[in-house]
C-alpha positions as CSV (number, residue, x, y, z in Angstrom):
1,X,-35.6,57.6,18.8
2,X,-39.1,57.0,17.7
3,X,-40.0,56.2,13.8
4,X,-42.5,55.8,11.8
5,X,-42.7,52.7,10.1
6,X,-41.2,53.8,6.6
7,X,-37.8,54.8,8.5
8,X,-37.9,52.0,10.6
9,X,-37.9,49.8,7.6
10,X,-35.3,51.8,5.7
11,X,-33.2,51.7,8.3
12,X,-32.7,48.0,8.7
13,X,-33.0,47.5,5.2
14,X,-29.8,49.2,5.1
15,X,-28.3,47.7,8.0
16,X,-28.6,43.9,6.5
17,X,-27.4,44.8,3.1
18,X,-24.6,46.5,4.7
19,X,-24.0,43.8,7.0
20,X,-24.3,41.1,4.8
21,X,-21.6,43.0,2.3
22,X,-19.5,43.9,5.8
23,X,-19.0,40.1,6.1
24,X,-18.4,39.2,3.0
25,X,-15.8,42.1,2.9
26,X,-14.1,40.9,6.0
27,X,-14.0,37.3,4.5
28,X,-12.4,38.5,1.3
29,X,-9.9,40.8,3.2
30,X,-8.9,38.2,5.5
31,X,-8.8,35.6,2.6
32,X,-6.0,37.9,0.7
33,X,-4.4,38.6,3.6
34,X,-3.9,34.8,4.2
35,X,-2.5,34.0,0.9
36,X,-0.1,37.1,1.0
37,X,1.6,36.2,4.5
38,X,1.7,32.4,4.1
39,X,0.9,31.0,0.5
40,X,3.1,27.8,1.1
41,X,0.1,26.6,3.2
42,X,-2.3,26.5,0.4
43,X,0.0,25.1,-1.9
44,X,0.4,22.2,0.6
45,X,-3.2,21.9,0.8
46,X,-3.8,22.0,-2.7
47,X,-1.1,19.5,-3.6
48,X,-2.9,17.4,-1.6
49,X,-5.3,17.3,-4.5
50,X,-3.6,15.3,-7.2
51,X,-5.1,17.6,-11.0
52,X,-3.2,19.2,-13.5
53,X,-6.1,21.9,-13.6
54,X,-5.6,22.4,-9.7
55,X,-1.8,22.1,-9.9
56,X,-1.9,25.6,-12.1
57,X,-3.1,27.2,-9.5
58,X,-0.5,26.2,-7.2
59,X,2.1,28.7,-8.7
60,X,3.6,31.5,-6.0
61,X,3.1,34.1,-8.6
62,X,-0.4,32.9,-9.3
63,X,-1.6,33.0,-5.4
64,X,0.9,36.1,-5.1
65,X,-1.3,37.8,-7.2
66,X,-4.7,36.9,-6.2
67,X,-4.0,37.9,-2.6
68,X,-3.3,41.4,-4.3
69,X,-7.1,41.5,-5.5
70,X,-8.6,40.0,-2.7
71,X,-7.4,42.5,-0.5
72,X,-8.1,45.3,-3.0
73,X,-11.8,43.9,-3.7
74,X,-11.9,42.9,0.4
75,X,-10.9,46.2,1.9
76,X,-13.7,48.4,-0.7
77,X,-16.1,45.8,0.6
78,X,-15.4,46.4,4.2
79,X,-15.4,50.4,4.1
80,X,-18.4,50.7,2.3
81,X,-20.3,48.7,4.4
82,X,-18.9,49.2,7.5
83,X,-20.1,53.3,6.5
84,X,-23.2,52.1,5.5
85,X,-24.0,49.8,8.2
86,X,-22.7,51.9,11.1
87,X,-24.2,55.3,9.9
88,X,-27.3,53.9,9.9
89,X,-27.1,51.7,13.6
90,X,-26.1,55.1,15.2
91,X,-28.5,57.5,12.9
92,X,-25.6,59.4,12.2
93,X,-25.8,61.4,9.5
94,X,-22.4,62.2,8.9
95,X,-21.6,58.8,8.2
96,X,-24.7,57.9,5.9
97,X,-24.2,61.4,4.2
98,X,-20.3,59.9,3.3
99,X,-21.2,56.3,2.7
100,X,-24.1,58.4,0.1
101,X,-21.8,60.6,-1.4
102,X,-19.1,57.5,-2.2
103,X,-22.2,55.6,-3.4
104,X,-23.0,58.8,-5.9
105,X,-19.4,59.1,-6.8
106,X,-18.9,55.5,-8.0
107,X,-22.4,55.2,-9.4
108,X,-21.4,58.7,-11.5
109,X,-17.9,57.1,-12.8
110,X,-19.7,53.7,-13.7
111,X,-22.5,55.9,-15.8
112,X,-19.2,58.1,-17.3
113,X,-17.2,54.8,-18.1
114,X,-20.3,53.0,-19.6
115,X,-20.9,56.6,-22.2
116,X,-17.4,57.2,-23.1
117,X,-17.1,53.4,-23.9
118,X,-20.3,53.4,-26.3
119,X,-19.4,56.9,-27.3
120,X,-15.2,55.6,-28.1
121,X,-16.2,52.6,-29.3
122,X,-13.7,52.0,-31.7
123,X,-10.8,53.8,-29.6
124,X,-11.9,51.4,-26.6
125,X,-11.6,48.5,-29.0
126,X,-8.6,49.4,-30.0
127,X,-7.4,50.2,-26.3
128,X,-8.8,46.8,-25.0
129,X,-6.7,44.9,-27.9
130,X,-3.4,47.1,-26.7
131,X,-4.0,46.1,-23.1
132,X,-4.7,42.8,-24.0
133,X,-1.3,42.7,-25.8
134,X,0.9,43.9,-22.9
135,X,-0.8,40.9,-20.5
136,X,0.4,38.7,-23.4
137,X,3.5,40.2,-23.6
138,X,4.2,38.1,-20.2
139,X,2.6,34.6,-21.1
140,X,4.3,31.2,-20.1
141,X,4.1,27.8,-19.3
142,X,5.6,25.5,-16.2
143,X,7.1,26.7,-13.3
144,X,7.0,30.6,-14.4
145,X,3.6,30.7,-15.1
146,X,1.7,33.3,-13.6
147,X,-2.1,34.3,-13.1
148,X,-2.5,36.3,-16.2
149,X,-1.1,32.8,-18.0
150,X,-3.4,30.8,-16.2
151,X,-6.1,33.3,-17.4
152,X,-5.0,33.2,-20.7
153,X,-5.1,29.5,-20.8
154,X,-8.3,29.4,-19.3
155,X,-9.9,31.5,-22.1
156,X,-8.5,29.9,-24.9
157,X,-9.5,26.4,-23.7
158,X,-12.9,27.7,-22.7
159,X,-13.9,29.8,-26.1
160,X,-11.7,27.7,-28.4
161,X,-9.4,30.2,-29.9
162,X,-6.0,31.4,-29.6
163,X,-3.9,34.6,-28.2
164,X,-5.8,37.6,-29.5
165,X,-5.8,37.9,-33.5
166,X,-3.9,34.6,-33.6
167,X,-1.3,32.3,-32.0
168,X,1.4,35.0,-33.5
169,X,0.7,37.3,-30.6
170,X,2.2,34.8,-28.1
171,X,6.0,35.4,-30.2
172,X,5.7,39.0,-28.6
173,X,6.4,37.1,-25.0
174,X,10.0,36.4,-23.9
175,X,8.7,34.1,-21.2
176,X,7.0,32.2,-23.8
177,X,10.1,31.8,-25.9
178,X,11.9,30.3,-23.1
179,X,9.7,28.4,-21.8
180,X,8.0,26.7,-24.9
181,X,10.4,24.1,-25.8
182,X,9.6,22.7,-29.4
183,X,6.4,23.8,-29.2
184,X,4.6,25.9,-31.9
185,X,1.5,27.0,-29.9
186,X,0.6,26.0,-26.4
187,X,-1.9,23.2,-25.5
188,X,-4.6,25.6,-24.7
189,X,-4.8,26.8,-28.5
190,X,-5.1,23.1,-29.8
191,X,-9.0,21.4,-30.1
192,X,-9.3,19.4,-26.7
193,X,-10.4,16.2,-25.3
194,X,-10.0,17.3,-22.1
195,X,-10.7,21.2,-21.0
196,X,-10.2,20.7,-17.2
197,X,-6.8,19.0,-17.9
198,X,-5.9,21.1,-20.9
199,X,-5.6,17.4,-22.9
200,X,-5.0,18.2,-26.6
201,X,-7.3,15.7,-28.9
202,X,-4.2,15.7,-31.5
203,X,-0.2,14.8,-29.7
204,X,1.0,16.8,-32.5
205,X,-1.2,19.7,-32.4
206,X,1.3,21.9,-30.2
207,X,4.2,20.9,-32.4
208,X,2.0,20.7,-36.1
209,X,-0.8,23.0,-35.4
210,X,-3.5,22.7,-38.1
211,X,-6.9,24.2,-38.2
212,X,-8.3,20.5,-37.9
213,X,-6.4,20.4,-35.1
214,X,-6.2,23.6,-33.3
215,X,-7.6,27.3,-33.1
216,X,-4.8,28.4,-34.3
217,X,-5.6,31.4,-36.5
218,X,-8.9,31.9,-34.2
219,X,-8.0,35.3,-31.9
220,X,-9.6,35.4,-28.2
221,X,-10.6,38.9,-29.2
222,X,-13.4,38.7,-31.2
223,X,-15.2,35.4,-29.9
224,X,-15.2,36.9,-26.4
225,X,-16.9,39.9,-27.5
226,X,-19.0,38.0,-29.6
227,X,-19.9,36.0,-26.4
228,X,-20.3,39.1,-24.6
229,X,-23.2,40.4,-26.6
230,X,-25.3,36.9,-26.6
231,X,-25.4,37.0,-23.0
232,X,-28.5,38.5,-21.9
233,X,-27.6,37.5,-17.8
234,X,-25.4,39.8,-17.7
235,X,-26.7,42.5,-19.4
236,X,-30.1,42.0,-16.5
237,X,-27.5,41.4,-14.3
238,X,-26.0,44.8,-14.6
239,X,-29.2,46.6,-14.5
240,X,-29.9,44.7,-11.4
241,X,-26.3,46.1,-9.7
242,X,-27.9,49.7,-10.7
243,X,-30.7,49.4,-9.3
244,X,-29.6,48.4,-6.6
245,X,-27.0,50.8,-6.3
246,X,-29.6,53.5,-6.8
247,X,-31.9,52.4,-3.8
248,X,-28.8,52.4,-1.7
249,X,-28.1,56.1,-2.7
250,X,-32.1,56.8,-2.2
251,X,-31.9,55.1,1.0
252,X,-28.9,56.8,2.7
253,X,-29.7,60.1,1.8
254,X,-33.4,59.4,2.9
255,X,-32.4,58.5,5.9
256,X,-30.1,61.3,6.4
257,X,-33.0,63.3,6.3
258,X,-35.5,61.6,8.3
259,X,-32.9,61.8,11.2
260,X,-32.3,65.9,10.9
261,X,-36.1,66.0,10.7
262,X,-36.5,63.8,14.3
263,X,-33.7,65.6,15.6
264,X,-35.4,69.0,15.1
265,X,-38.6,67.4,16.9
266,X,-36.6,67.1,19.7
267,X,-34.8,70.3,20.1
C-alpha cells in the first residue's frame, strides 16, 4: 500500500517506539522470570561481590519479590507494544484501534488519579500515611529482611530521617521486635558515616539514640514530600510521559484512519 509521506512517517514512528518499548518489555519479563525460577543463581553471583549494601539484596524474599514486579512491569511492556508495533507493520486497524483505546483508557485513569489526588488531598495524605504504616508493619533486619525493609532502609539512610512520624512506628512490627536484639532504633535511623554500608557515625546510636546522633524523631513522611515538591525533573518529566502518551494516542488513531481511507481507494 502506497502513502503519502505523513503516514509513511507516522507509521514508522510508531513502529520504533513500539519496538524499542517491545524490547525493553521482553528484557524485563524475561529478567523476572529468571529471578522467580532460579534466584539461587543470582545470589551466588552477587556473593561473589563482597558489600554489605550488595549483600541486602541477596535475601530470597528480597529477589522473590522483585521478580513479582518485573514480570508485572515486563508483561504490560510487552503487550502494549507488541499491539502497537504489530497493528501498525500489518496496517491493521483492529489492532491499532485496541492498542489506542488501552492508550486512552490508561491516559483517562492517570488524569482521574492525578484530580481526585489534588481534589482528596488531605484524605490521600492520610491514606498514603495508613499504607505506609502497614509496609512498616513488616520491617526487619538480618536474615528476614525483605524488600519493603531494604526499601525502608534505603530511605531513611538516603533522606536522613526515621520510620514515618518517628522511630515509634517501627514498635508496630513483630519482625522488628524479634529481630532487633538490644537495639533501640535500626542503623538506618542513626546520622552515618557511611550511606552505602549503612555505617552509623556514633557505635551507640542504635542502642542510645540522640538527636546528635540520629534522626530519631525525624518521620520519612514529611521530608519525602517535602523532597517531592523541590524536584522540578520530575514534575517536566511527567509532562514529558503525557505528551508522549498523547502523540501515541494521536498517532494510532490517525493511522487507523489513514488506512480505512486507502482501503476505500482500493475497493
Amino acid at each position: 500500500m502506497v502513502f503519502d509521506c505523513g503516514v509513511w512517517c507516522a507509521k514508522y514512528l510508531l513502529c520504533i517506539f513500539n519496538f524499542i518499548f517491545f524490547l525493553l518489555g521482553t528484557i524485563i519479563f524475561g529478567a523476572g522470570l529468571w529471578l522467580a525460577v532460579d534466584k539461587h543463581s543470582l545470589i551466588a553471583l552477587l556473593k561473589l561481590v563482597e558489600s554489605e549494601r550488595i549483600e541486602q539484596f541477596t535475601q530470597p524474599q528480597v529477589i522473590e519479590q522483585l521478580a513479582y514486579v518485573l514480570l508485572v512491569i515486563g508483561a504490560i511492556m510487552f503487550f502494549m507494544s507488541f499491539l502497537g508495533y504489530l497493528g501498525a507493520m500489518r496496517e491493521s486497524r483492529c489492532l491499532l484501534s485496541t492498542y489506542g483505546t488501552f492508550l486512552v483508557l490508561l491516559l483517562i485513569a492517570e488524569i482521574v488519579a492525578v484530580g481526585l489526588a489534588a481534589f482528596y488531598k488531605e484524605k490521600v495524605r492520610a491514606e498514603s500515611k495508613n499504607f505506609l504504616q502497614t509496609t512498616i508493619t513488616s520491617y526487619s533486619l538480618g536474615e528476614d529482611m525483605d524488600a519493603t525493609s531494604l526499601m525502608w532502609n534505603q530511605l531513611m539512610g538516603n533522606f536522613g530521617c526515621c520510620g514515618i512520624n518517628d522511630y515509634r512506628d517501627f514498635d508496630g512490627s513483630p519482625a522488628w521486635q524479634n529481630s532487633k536484639g538490644n537495639r533501640t532504633i535500626p542503623e538506618a535511623c542513626c546520622i552515618l558515616k557511611d550511606v552505602a554500608e549503612m555505617v552509623p557515625r556514633d557505635e551507640d546510636c542504635v542502642t542510645n539514640p540522640t538527636e546528635s546522633n540520629s534522626f530519631f524523631m525525624k518521620g520519612c513522611y514529611e521530608v519525602f514530600t517535602d523532597w517531592l515538591i523541590r524536584q522540578r525533573e520530575l514534575i517536566i518529566g511527567v509532562i514529558v510521559v503525557g505528551i508522549a502518551h498523547l502523540v501515541l494516542i494521536i498517532l494510532a488513531f490517525a493511522l487507523c484512519k489513514a488506512f480505512a481511507k486507502y482501503h476505500d481507494m482500493r475497493l
